[in-house]
C-alpha positions as CSV (number, residue, x, y, z in Angstrom):
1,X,86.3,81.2,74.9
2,X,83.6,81.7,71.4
3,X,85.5,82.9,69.1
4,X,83.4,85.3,67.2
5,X,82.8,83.1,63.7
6,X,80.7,80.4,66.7
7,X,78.5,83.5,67.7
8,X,75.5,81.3,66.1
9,X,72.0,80.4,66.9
10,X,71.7,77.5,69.4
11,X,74.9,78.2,71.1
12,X,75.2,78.8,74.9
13,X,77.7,81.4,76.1
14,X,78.8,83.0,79.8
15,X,77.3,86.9,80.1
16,X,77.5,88.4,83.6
17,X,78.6,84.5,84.8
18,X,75.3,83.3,83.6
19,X,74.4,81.0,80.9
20,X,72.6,82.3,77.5
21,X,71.5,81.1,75.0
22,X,71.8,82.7,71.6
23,X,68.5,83.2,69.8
24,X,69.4,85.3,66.9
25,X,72.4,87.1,65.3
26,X,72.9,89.6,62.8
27,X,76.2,90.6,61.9
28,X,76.8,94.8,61.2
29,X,79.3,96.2,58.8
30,X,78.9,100.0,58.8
31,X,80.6,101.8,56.2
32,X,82.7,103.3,59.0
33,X,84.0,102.1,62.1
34,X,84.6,98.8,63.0
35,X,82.5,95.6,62.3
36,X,80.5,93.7,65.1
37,X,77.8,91.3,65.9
38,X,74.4,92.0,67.6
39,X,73.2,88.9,69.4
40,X,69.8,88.4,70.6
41,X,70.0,86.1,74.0
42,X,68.1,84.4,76.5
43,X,68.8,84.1,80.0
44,X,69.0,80.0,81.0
45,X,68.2,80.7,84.6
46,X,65.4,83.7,84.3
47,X,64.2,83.1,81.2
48,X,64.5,87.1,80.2
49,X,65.4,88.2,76.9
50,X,68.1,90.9,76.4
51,X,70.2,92.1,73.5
52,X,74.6,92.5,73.4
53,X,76.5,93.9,71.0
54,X,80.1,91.6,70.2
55,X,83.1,93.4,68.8
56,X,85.0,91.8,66.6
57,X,88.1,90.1,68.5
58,X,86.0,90.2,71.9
59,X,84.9,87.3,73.0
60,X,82.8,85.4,75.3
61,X,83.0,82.6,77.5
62,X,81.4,79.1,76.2
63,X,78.5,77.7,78.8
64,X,79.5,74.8,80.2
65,X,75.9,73.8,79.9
66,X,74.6,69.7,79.4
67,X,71.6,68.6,77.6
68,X,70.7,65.5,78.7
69,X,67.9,63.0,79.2
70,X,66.2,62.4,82.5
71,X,63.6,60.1,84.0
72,X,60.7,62.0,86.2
73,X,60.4,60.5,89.3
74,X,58.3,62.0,91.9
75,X,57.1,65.9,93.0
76,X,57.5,66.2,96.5
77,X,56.2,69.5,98.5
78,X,57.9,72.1,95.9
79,X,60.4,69.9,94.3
80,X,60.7,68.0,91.4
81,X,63.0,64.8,91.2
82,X,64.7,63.6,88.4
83,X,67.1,60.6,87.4
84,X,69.8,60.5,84.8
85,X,69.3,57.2,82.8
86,X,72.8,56.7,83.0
87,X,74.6,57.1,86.2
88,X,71.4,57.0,88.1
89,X,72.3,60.0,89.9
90,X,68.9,62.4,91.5
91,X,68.4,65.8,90.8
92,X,65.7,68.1,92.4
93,X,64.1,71.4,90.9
94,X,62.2,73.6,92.6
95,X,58.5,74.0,91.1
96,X,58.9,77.9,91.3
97,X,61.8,77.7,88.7
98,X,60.0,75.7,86.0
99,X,57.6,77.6,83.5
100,X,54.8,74.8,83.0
101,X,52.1,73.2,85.0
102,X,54.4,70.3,86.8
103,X,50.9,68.6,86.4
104,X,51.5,67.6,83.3
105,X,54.4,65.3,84.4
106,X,53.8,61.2,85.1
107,X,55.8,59.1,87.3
108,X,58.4,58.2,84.8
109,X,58.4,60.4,82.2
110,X,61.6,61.0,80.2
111,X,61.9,65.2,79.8
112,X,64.8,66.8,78.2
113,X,66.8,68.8,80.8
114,X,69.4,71.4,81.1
115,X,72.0,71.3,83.6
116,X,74.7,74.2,84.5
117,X,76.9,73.7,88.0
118,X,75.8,70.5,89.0
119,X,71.8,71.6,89.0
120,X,69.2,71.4,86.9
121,X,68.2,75.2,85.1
122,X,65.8,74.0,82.2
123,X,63.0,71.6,81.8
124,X,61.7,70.4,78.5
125,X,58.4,68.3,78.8
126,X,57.8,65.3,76.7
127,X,55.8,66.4,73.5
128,X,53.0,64.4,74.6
129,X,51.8,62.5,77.8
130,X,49.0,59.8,78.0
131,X,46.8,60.6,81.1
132,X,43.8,58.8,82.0
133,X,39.9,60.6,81.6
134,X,38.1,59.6,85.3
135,X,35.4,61.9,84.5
136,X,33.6,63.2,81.1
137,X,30.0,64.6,80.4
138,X,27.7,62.7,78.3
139,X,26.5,63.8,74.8
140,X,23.2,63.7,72.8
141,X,23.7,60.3,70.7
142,X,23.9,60.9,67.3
143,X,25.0,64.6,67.2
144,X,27.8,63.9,64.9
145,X,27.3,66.9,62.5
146,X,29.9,69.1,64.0
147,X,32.9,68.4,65.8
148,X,31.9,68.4,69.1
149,X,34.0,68.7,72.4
150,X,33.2,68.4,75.9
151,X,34.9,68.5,78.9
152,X,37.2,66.2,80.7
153,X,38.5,65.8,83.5
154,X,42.1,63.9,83.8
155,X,43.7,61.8,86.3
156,X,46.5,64.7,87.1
157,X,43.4,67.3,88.3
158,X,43.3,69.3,85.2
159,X,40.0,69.8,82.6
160,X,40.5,69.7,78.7
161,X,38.4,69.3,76.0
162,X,38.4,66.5,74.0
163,X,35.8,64.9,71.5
164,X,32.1,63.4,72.0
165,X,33.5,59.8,71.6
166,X,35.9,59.8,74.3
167,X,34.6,58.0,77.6
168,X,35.4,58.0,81.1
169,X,38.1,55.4,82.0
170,X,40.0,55.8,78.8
171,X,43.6,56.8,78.2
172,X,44.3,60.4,75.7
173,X,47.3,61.6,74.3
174,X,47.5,65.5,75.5
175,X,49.9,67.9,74.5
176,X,51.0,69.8,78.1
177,X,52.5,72.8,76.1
178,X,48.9,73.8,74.7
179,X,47.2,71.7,76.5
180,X,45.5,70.1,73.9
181,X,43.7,66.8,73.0
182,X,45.7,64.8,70.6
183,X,44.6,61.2,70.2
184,X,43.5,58.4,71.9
185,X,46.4,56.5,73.7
């Protein structure tokens, strides 16, 4: 059980029998009537965002939910395979579940994952991931007045722009969130 003082940001609690995050609070004292909690939350497993009101002296099951870090190791037809570092056990995750381009991910790649029940609910991808240019356009030489991008294409399939000094064959930093060239590797 939360007691209702835990009712904080960050927290994970049972609604429905599914796991929530808590995304905001704000705590209500009207001037009549009893005292409670608003709590903005986030469903772990569909992603959607609802609101719940918390009496004070209800209260609402903890989320037995694990953060942990795991080790990418292949995608296979629609699944994605993960290790835990420690006890080497394999997880899969199906590519529908997962809100990102599964692209992005190298062979190897440590992502920051959510388990509930034994199976995985949340990926976080790496801040940044170092993929490899096998094709670029070539620029005018000398137009160095402006910054200047062009496109890219990377070794996982997928086109970015990056600046007129990168070549073909070279290895950039990309953030997969935005998508966006970082630095060279």
């Amino acid at each position: 059980m939360v007691d209702h003082s835990l009712l904080k940001s960050g927290n994970k609690v049972l609604v429905d029998k599914q796991p929530y995050l808590i995304i905001g609070t704000d705590f209500v004292n009207p001037g009549k009537g009893q005292a409670f909690t608003k709590i903005k939350i986030k469903n772990l497993l569909n992603k959607k965002i609802i609101e719940k009101t918390v009496k004070i002296g209800e209260e609402l099951d903890e989320a037995d939910v694990l953060n942990t870090s795991m080790q990418f190791l292949y995608h296979e037809s629609n699944n994605l395979f993960f290790m835990n570092l420690e006890s080497y056990e394999q997880l899969e995750l199906a590519v529908s579940s997962v809100d990102f381009d599964p692209r992005w991910l190298n062979d190897g790649d440590e992502c920051d994952v959510t388990i509930w029940n034994d199976a995985i609910i949340d990926v976080n991808l790496p801040n940044f991931v170092t993929c490899k240019v096998i094709s670029t356009e070539t620029v005018a030489k000398g137009d160095t007045v402006s910054t200047t991008l062009k496109d890219a294409e990377l070794d996982n399939g997928i086109t970015i722009k990056v600046p007129a000094f990168i070549k073909q064959d070279e290895d950039v930093k990309v953030n997969p969130t935005t998508g966006e060239y970082s630095s060279r590797a």
